[in-house]
GUTI-335535 format. One line per 2 residues: their letters; for each residue x, y, z of N, C-alpha, C, O, CB. Coordinates in pm, whole numbers. Glycine has a CB too. Example, Ala and Ser with C-alpha at 12.3 -4.5 7.8 and 13.67 -1.06 7.14 Angstrom:
% residues 2
AS) 1319,-569,780,1230,-450,780,1320,-330,780,1424,-332,846,1131,-447,905; 1285,-225,708,1367,-106,714,1290,3,787,1341,114,804,1408,-60,572 .
% end
This chain:
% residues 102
XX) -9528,-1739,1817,-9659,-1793,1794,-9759,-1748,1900,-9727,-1693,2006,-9653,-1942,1790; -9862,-1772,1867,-9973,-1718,1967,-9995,-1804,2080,-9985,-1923,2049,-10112,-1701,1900 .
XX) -10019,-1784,2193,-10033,-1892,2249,-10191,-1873,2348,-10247,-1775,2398,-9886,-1920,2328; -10218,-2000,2344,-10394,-2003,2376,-10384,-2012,2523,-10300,-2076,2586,-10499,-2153,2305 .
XX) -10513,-1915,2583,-10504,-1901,2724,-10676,-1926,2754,-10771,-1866,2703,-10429,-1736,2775; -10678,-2000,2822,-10807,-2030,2848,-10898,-1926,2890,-10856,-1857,2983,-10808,-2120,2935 .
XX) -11034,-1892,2837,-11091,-1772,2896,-11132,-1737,3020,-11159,-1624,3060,-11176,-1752,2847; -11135,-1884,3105,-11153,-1901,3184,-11081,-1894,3264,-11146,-1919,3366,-11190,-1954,3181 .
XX) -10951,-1869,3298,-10795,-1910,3381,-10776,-1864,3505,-10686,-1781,3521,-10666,-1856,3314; -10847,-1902,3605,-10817,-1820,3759,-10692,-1791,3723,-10688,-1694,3798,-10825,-1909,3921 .
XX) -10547,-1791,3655,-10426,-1732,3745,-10405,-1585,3631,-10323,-1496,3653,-10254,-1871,3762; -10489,-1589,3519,-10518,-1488,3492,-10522,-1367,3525,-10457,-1275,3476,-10571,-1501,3478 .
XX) -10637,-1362,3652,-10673,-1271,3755,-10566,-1275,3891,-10526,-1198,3979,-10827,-1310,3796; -10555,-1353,3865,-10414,-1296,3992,-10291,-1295,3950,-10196,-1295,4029,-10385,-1389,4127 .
XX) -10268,-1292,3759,-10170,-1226,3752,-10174,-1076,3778,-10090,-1003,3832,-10128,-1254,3648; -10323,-1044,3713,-10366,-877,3763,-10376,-808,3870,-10352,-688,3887,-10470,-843,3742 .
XX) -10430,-928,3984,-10418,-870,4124,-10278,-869,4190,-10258,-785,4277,-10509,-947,4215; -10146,-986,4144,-10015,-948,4237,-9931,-839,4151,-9841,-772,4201,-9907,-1097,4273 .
XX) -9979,-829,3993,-9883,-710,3922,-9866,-599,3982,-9764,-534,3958,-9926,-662,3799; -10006,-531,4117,-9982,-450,4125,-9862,-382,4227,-9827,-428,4336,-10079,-433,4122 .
XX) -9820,-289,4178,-9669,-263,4230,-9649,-299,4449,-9558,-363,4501,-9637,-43,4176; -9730,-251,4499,-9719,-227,4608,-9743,-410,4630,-9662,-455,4710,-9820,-99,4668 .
XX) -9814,-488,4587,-9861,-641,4625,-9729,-702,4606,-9690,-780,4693,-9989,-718,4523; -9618,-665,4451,-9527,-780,4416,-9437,-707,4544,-9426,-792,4632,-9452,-798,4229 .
XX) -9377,-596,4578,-9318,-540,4693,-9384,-647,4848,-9294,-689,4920,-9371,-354,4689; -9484,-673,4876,-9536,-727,4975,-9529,-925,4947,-9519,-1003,5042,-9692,-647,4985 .
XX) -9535,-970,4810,-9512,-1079,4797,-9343,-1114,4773,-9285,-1219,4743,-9602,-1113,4699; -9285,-957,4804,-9138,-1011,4751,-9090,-1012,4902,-9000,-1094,4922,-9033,-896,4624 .
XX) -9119,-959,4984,-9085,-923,5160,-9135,-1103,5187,-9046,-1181,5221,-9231,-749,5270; -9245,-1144,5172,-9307,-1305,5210,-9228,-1380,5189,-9208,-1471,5269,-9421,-1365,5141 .
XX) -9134,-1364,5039,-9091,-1495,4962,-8904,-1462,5087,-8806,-1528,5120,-9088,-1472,4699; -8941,-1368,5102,-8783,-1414,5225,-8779,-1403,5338,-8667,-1390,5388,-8658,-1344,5223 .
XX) -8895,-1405,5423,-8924,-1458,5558,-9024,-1556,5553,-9068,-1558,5438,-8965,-1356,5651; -9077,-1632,5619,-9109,-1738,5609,-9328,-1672,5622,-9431,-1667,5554,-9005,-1850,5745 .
XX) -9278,-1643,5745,-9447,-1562,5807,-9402,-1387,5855,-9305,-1345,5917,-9527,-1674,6010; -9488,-1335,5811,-9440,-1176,5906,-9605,-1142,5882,-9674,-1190,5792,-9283,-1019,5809 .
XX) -9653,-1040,5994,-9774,-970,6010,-9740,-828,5944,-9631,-778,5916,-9822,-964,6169; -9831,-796,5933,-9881,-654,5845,-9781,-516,5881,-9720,-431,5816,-10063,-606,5898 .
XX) -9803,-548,6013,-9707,-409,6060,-9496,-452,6036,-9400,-377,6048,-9758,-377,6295; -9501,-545,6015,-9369,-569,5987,-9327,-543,5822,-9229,-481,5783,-9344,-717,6033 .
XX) -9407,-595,5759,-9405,-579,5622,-9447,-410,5617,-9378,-348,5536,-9516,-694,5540; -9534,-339,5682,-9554,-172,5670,-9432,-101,5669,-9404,-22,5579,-9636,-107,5790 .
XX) -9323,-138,5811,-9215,-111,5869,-9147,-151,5717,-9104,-61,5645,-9181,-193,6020; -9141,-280,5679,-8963,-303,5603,-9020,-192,5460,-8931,-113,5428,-8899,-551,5529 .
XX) -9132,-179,5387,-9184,-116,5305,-9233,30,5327,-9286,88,5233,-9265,-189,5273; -9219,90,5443,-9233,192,5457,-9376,267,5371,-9379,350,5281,-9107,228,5432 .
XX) -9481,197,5445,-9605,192,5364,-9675,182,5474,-9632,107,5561,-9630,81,5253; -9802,257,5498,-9880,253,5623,-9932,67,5615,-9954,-28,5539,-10031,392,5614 .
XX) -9929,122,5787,-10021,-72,5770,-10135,-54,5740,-10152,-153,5670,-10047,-188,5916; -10270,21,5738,-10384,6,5715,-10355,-30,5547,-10405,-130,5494,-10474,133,5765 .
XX) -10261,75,5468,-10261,29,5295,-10191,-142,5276,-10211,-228,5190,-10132,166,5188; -10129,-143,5362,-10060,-297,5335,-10153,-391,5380,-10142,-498,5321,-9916,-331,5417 .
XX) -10261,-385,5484,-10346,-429,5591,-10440,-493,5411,-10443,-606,5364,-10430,-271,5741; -10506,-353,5352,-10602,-380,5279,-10531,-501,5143,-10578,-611,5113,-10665,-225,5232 .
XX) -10413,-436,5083,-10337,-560,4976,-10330,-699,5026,-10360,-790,4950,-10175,-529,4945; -10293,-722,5146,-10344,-854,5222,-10437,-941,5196,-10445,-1060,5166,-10379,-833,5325 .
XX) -10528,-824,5222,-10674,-882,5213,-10719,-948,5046,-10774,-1055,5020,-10785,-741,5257; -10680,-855,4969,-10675,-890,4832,-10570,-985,4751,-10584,-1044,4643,-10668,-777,4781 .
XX) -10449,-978,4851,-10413,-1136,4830,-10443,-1242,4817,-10439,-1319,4721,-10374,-1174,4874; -10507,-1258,5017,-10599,-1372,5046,-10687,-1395,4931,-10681,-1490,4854,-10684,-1347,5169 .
XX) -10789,-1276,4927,-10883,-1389,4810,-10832,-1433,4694,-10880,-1524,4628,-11011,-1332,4748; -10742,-1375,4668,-10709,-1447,4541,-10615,-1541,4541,-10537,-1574,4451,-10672,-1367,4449 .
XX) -10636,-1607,4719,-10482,-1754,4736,-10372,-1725,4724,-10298,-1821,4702,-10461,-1875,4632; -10318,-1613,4729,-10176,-1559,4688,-10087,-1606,4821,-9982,-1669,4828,-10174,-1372,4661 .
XX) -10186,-1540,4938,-10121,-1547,5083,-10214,-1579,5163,-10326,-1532,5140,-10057,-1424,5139; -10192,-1671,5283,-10232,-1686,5343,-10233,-1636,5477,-10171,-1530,5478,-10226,-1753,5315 .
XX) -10288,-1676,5623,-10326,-1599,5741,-10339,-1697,5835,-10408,-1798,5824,-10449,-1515,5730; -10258,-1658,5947,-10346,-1749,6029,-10279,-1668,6221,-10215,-1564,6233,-10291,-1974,5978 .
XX) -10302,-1718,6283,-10343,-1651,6426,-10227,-1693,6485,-10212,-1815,6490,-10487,-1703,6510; -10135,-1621,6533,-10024,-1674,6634,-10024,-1583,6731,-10108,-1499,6760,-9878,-1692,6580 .
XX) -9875,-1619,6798,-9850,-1517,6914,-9714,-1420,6887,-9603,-1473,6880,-9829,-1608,7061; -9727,-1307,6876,-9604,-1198,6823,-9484,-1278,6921,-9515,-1357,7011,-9637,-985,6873 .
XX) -9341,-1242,6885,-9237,-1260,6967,-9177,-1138,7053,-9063,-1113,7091,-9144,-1312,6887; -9308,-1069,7067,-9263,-956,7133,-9205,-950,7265,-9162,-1062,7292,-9354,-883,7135 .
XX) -9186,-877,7348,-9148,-875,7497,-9328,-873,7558,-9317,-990,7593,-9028,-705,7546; -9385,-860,7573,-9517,-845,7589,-9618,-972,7465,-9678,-916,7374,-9540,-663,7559 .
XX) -9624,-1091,7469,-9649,-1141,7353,-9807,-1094,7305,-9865,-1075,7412,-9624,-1294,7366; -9895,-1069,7202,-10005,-1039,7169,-10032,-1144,7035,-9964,-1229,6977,-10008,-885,7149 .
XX) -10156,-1095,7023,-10235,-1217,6903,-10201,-1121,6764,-10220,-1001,6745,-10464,-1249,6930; -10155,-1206,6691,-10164,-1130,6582,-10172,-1237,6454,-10172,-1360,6456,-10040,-1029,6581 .
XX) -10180,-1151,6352,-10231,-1230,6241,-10096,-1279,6152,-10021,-1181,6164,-10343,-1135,6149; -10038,-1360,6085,-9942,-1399,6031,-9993,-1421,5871,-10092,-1471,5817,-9891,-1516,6111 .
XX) -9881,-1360,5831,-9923,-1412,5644,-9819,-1472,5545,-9743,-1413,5468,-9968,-1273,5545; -9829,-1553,5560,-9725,-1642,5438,-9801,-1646,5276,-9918,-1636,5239,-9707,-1841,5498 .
XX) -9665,-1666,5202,-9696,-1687,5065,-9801,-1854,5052,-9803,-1940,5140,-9525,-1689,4977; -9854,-1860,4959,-9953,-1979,4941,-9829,-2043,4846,-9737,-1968,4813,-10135,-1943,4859 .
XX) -9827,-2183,4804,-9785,-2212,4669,-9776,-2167,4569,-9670,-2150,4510,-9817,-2272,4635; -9945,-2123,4504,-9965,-2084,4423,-9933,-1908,4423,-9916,-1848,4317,-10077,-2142,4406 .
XX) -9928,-1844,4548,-9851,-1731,4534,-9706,-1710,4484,-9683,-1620,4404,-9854,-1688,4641; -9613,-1787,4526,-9511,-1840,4502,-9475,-1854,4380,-9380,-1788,4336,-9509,-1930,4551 .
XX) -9549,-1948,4296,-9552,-1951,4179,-9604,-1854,4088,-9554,-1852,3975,-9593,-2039,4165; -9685,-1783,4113,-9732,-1651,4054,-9591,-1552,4048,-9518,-1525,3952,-9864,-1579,4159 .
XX) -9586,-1520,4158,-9473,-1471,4195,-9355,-1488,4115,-9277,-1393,4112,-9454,-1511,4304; -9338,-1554,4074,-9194,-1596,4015,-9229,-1610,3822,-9151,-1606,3727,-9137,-1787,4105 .
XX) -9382,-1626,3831,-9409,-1601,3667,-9433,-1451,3610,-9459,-1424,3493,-9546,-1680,3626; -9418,-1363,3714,-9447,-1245,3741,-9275,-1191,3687,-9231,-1153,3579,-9510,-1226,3913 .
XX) -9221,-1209,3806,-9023,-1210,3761,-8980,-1251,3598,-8910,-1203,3509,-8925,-1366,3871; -9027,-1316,3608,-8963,-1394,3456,-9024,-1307,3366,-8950,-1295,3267,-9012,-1572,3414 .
XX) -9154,-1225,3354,-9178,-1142,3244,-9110,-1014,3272,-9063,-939,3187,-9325,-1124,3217; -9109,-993,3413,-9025,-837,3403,-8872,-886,3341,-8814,-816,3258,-9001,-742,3595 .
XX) -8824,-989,3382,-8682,-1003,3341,-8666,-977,3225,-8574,-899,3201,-8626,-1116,3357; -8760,-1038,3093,-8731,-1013,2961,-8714,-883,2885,-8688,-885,2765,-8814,-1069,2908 .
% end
């Protein structure tokens, strides 16, 4: 049967913005560490950080992931930016899985 989708549907648009290949790769690295910064997710994805830097960014607006300011666990500690999955990333995320599965 057909099923009715509101024309209006914010998750609509961020099914379009996490489909894209390199974002579900970057929301699939999130969903199994808790927080990691840009250059860690570049490293496990083997993807420059400036290109992972910018999908970030296009996460954020669309609530996928969030950001916020800590201190690296480095030997030298520095400021860096941290990005976790949102809820609603999470859940995108996983409605995302269930159509590739079929």
């Amino acid at each position: 049967g057909l099923i009715f989708i509101e024309h209006d549907n914010p998750d609509i648009e961020r099914l379009h913005i996490a489909a894209q290949s390199t974002r579900l790769w970057i929301l699939n690295a999130l969903t199994r560490k808790d927080k990691m910064y840009a250059s860690n997710i570049a490293r496990e994805l083997d993807i420059e950080r400036k290109i992972i830097a910018f999908h970030l960014n296009t996460l954020e607006k669309a609530g996928l992931v969030k950001s916020e300011f800590g201190l690296s666990d480095d030997y030298r500690p520095a400021a860096v930016k941290y990005y976790q999955l949102t809820p609603k990333g999470k859940e995108i995320f996983e409605d995302i899985l269930k159509i590739l599965k079929k």
